[in-house]
N, C-alpha and C positions, 0 to 999 in steps of 0.2 A: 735365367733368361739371357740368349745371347743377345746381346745388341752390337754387333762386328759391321754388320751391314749401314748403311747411312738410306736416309728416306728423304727424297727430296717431296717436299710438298709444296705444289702450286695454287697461289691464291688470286683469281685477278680481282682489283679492286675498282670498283665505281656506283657509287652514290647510293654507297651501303653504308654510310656513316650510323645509322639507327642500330645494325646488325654482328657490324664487323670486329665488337669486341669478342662478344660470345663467340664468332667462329675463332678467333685468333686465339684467343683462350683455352678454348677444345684443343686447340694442338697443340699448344704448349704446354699443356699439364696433362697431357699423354704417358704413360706412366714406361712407355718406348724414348726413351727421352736423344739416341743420335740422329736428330732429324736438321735439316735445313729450310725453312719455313722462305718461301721466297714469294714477297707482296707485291703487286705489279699493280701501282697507280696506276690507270689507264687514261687522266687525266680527270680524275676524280672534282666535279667542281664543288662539292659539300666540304665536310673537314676529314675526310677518309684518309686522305695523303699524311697531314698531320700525327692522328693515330698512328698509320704506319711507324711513321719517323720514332714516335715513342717507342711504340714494340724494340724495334730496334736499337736504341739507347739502352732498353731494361735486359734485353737478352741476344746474347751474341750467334746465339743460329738464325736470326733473323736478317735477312737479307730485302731491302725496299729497291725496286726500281720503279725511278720516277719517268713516265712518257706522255708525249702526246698521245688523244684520245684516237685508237686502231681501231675499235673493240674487242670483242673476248679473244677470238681467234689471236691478235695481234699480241695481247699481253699474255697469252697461254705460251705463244711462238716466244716473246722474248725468253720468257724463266728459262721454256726450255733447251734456249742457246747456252746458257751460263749455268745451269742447277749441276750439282755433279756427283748426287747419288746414286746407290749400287741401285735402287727401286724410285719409282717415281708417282705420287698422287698427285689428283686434282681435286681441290674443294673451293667451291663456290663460296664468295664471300658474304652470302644472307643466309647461308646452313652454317653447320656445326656436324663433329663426330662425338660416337661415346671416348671417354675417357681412357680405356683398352683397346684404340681401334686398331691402331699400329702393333703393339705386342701382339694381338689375335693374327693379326694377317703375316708379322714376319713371321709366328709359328708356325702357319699354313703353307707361305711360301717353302718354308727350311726342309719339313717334316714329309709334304707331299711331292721334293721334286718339280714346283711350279714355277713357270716364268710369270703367271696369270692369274690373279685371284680375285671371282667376282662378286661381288656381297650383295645385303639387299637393304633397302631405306624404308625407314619412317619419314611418313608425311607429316607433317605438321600443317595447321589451317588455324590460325587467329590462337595461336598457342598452344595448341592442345596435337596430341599426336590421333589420328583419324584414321590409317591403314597403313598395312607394310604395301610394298611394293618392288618389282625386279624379281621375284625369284622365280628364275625360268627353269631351274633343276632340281633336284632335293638335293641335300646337303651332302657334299662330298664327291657329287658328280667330277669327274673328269674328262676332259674332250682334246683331240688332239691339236694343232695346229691347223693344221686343213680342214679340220668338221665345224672351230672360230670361221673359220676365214667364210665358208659358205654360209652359216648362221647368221653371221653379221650381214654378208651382204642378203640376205634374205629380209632381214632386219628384226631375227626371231629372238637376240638378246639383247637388243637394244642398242640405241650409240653414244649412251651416255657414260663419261670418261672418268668422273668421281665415281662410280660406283664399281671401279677396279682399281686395283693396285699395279705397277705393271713394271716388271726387269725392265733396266735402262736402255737395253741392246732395242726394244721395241718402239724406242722414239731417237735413233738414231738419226735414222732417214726422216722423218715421217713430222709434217709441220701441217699445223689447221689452217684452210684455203681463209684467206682474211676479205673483209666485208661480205659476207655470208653470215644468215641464218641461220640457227641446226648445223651450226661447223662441225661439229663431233658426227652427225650423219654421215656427212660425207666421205668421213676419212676412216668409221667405225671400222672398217678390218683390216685396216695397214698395218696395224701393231699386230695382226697376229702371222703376217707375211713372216716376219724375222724372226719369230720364235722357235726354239726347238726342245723347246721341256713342255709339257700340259699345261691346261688352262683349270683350274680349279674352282668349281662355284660352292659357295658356304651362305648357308641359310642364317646368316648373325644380322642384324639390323643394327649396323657402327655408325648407319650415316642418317642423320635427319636434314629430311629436305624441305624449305620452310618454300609454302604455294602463298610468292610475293605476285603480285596485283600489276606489280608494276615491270614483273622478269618478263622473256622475251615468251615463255609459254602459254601465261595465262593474258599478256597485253594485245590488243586489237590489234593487226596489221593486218591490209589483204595483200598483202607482198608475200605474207608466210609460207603459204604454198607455191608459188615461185621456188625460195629457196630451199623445200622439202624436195620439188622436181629435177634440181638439180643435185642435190645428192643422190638421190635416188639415180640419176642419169649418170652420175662418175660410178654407182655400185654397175648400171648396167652396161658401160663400157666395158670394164671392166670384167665381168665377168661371161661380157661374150667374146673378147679376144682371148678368155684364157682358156675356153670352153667349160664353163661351171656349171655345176648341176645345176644352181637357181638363178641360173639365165633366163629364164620363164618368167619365174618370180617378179624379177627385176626389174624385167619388161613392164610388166603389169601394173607394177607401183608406180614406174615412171609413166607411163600413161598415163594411169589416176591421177595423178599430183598435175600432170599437164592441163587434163580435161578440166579438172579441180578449178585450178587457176584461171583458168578461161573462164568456168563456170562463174567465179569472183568479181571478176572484171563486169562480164554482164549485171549479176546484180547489185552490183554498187556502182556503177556506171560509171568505172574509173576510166578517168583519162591522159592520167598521167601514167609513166611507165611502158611507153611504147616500144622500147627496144625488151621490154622485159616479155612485152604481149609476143612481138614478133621470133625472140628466141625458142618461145612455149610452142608457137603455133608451126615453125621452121620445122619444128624438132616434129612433131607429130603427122606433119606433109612428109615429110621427108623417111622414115618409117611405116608410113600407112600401112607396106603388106605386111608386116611384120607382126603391126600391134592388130591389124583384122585377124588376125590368125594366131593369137596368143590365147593359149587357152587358161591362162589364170585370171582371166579378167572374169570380177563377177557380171551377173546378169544386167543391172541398173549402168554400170561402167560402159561395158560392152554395145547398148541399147544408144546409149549417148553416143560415143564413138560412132558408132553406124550414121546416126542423122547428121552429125557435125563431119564425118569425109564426105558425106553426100551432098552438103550445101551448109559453109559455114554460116552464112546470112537467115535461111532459112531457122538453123539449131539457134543463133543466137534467141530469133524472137521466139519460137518456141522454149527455152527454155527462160526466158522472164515472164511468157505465161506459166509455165511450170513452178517457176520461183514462188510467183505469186499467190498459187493456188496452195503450193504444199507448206512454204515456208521453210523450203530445201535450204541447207548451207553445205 
C-alpha cells in the first residue's frame, strides 16, 4: 500500500464534546496512517477544545486550532489556510469514518487517474445505522470536470463536502462564504472548476453520518430557506453568465427557495429578519420575466409565483388560508 501521498483531514469542532472521541478515533486508527488531522475549536464552550488539546499531546499529526466562534464555514476556512496535504477531507465532528476509509480512497484516487472521489454514507439514528445514502452513480462511474460542474450546480450530487475526497489543487482558490447556512451549497462546484483528471463515484459506505437533533439539518430555523436561496442564487449567477446548460435548473430552485421563504415568514408570522425578507422579495421583483417564463418550475411553484407577481398583499393572505387549511410547510 503506497502511502507517498499526505491526507489532510478537516474537523471543525463545536459542542460535540459527547461525540468527538469516536470521530477523532476513526481517523487515527485509519490503517492509511500519513495523515494530518486538523481540529478547529470554533470556540467550543462544552470541553471539546480540551479533548482536542489531548489528541494532540498523544499523536503528533494532530494539529488543534483554537478560535473564536465563525461557525462552520469559518473553521472549515481556517484548516484550510494552513492544512498542507497532497488530498483534502472533511468530517464532521458528531460522524466517524470506517476504519479503511483513507486506504480505499488513495487506491481509487492512484489507480483511476482521479482528482475526485465520491463515496456514499450510513445514516445512523439513536445508534443504530437506518439507510445508505448519496449514491447518485453506480460504482465506478466517472464524469468529467464540466459534467461535476453542471451536476452540482444542478444540485444532482449534492453539496455535501465529507462525502468526497478531493486533490489539494481544488481548494486552492475556493473558501466557504462565512455566516451562511448550507455553506457547502453554495460553493458545491468550485472545486470541480480547477480540476483536470475525473471525478470518480464508488459505491463504499466509509462514512457514517450520525441525524444529531441539534445539527443545523434537522434543528428548527425558518431562516433556513433563506440561506438555501442564496446558494441556490450564486449557483444561478453563475451559471447564467457562463451560459450553462442548467441555467434553467437553477433558476427554478432559486425561485422555490425564494417563494419558500416568503412562504415562512407568512406562516410563522415572523417579524424579525427584515432585510433578509427584502433581499428574497428584491430578488424575485427584480427577475419576474425571467422566473414567469422558466419552464422548470413545477406546477404548485409556478401557481404561487403567478398570485404573488400579481399582488404580494393579496398572496400573502391567501396563502395563510392556504396554510391553514392544508398544513403546507
Amino acid at each position: 500500500m503506497d502511502q507517498k501521498k499526505l491526507i489532510s483531514v478537516i474537523v471543525p469542532v463545536y459542542k460535540t464534546e459527547k461525540y468527538i472521541r469516536q470521530c477523532v478515533n476513526s481517523i487515527l486508527n485509519q490503517t492509511y496512517r500519513n495523515l494530518e488531522v486538523l481540529l478547529v475549536d470554533d470556540g467550543s464552550p462544552d470541553g471539546s477544545p480540551e479533548i482536542c488539546d489531548e489528541y494532540a499531546r498523544q499523536d503528533n499529526r494532530v494539529v488543534v486550532i483554537h478560535q473564536n466562534n465563525t461557525g462552520l464555514s469559518g473553521a472549515r476556512n481556517s484548516a484550510l489556510d494552513i492544512c498542507k496535504g497532497d488530498y483534502i477531507s472533511f468530517v464532521d465532528s458528531d460522524d466517524w469514518i470506517e476504519t479503511n476509509a483513507y486506504e480505499i480512497l488513495a487506491d481509487k484516487l492512484a489507480t483511476n487517474c482521479a482528482d475526485v472521489v465520491c463515496f456514499t454514507a450510513n445514516i445512523i439514528k439513536d445508534g443504530q445505522k437506518i439507510e445508505r445514502r448519496f449514491r447518485y452513480f453506480p460504482d465506478g462511474t466517472l464524469k468529467t470536470a464540466d459534467e461535476m460542474v453542471e451536476l452540482a450546480l444542478a444540485d444532482e450530487v449534492g453539496g455535501q463536502v465529507w462525502s468526497r475526497i478531493y486533490s489539494r489543487k481544488c481548494w486552492e482558490t475556493v473558501r466557504f462564504p462565512e455566516k451562511r447556512l448550507y455553506e457547502d451549497l453554495a460553493i458545491s462546484f468550485m472545486p470541480f472548476l480547477l480540476i483536470d483528471k475525473a471525478v470518480l463515484f464508488i459505491d463504499e459506505p466509509i462514512y457514517n453520518y450520525r441525524m444529531n437533533e441539534y445539527g443545523i439539518s434537522l434543528s428548527v430555523n425558518p431562516e433556513k430557506n433563506f440561506h438555501i436561496f442564496l446558494g441556490f442564487k450564486d449557483h444561478y449567477d453563475f451559471a447564467q453568465s457562463h451560459n450553462c446548460k442548467s441555467t434553467s435548473i437553477c433558476l427554478a430552485k432559486t425561485a422555490a427557495f425564494a417563494i419558500g421563504y416568503l412562504n415562512g415568514r407568512i406562516r410563522y408570522h415572523e417579524t424579525e429578519h427584515e432585510e433578509n425578507k427584502k433581499i428574497a422579495a428584491d430578488w424575485l421583483k427584480n427577475n419576474k420575466d425571467v422566473v414567469l417564463n422558466c419552464n422548470q418550475l413545477d406546477v404548485k411553484r409556478r401557481r404561487m409565483l403567478n398570485l404573488y407577481y400579481f399582488s404580494p398583499e393579496i398572496y400573502q393572505i391567501a396563502y395563510r388560508i392556504y396554510a391553514l387549511i392544508t398544513g403546507d410547510k
